[in-house]
C-alpha positions in Angstrom: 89.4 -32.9 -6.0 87.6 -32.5 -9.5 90.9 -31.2 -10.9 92.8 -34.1 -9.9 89.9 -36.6 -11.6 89.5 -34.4 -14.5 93.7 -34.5 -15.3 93.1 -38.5 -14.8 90.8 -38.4 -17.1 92.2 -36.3 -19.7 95.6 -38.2 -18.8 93.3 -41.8 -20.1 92.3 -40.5 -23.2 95.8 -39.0 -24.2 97.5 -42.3 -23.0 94.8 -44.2 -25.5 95.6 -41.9 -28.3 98.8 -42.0 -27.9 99.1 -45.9 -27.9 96.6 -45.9 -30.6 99.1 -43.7 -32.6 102.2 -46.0 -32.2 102.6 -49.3 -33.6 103.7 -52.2 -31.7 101.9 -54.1 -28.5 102.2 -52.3 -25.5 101.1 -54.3 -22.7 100.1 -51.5 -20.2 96.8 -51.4 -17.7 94.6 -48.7 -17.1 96.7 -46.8 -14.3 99.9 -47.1 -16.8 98.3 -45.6 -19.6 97.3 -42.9 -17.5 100.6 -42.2 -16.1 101.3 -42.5 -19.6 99.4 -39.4 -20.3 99.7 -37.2 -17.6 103.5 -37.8 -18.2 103.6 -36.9 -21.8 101.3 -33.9 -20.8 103.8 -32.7 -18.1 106.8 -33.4 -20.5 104.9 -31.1 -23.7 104.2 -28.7 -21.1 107.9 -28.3 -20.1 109.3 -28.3 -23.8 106.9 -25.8 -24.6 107.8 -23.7 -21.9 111.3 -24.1 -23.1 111.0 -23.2 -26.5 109.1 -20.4 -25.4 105.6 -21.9 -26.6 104.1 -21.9 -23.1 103.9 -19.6 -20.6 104.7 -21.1 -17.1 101.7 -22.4 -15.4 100.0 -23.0 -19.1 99.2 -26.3 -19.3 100.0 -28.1 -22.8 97.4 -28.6 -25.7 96.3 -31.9 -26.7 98.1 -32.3 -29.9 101.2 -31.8 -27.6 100.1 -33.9 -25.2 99.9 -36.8 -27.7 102.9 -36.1 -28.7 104.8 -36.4 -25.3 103.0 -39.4 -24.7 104.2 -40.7 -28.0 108.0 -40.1 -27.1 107.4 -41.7 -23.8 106.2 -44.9 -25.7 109.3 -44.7 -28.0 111.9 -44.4 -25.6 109.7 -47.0 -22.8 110.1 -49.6 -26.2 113.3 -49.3 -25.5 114.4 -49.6 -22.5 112.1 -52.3 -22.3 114.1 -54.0 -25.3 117.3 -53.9 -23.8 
């Protein structure tokens, strides 16, 4: 149960960052920025694991984790755009 809060959580905060990091206005709530996070989390983590960076089972670092957050903005601008 504390697991699942605490990825929420960390999910938040890398959604904000990541947001913060990319200009433009993203209207997203809360629960998307979350997703946001936790989704650019779980895509560092597999790209790491790809390129041979992370183990599997090794969850990403936060730099990574902003950054597959940041991706997700990009290519979410556009779709969104088209």
């Amino acid at each position: 149960m504390f697991s699942l809060i605490g990825t929420i959580i960390v999910g938040f905060i890398v959604g904000l960052l990541a947001r913060a990091l990319k200009p433009g206005d993203d209207k997203l709530g809360i629960i998307m920025t979350s997703i946001l996070g936790i989704a650019g989390s779980l895509l560092a983590g597999w790209a790491g694991q790809k390129m041979g960076w992370y183990a599997p089972g090794d969850p990403a670092g936060w730099i990574a984790s902003i950054v597959g957050a940041v991706v997700l903005l990009l290519v979410y601008g556009m779709v969104k755009s088209k």
